[in-house]
C-alpha positions in Angstrom: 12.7 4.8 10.1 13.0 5.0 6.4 11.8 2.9 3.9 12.7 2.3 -0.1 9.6 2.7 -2.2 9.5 -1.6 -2.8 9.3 -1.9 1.1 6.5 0.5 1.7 4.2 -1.1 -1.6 5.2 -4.8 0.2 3.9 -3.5 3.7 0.6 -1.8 2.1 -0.6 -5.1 0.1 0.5 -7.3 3.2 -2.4 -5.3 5.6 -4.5 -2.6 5.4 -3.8 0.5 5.2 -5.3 1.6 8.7 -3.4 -0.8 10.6 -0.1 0.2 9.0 -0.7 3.9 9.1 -0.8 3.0 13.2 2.1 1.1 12.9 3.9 3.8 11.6 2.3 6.9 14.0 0.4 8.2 10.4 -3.8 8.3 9.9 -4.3 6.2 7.1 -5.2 9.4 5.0 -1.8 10.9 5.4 -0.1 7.5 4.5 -2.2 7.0 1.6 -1.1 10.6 0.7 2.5 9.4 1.0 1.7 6.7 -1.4 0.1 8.9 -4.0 3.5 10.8 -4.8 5.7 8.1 -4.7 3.4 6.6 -7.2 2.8 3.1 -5.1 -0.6 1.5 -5.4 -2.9 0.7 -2.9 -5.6 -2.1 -2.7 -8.9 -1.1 -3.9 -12.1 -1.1 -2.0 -13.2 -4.2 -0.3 -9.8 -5.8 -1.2 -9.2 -7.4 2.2 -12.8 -8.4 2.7 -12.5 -10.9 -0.6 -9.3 -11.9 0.3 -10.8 -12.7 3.3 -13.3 -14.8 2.3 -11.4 -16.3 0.2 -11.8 -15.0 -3.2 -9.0 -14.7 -6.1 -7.6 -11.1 -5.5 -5.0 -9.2 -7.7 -1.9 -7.4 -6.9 -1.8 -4.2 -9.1 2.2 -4.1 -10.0 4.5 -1.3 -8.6 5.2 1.0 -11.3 8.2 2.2 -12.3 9.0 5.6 -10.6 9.5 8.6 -12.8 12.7 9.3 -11.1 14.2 5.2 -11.5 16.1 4.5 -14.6 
């Protein structure tokens, strides 16, 4: 399965990272690895827990890639 850059940084803000990394047959160190050189962010620490309980959280933006125009 392949995914476009937009797709994967969707996916990672929509669950965590260790659930998706399961998903995709990756540990979530090796998908977080994957997101590092494409330049997609990730949540920070304790993200889901405050969205959980209900707390304001913010999206970081998906940068542009070096290699877009």
């Amino acid at each position: 399965m392949r995914l476009t850059r937009k797709e994967l940084y969707d996916q990672i803000w929509s669950e965590p990272i260790w659930t998706l990394a399961k998903k995709y047959g990756f540990s979530d160190v090796g998908l977080a690895k994957i997101c590092r050189k494409h330049n997609i962010p990730r949540p920070p620490r304790g993200y889901w827990a405050q969205k959980k309980a209900g707390l304001r959280v913010i999206q970081a933006p998906l940068p542009k890639n070096s290699k877009e125009t």
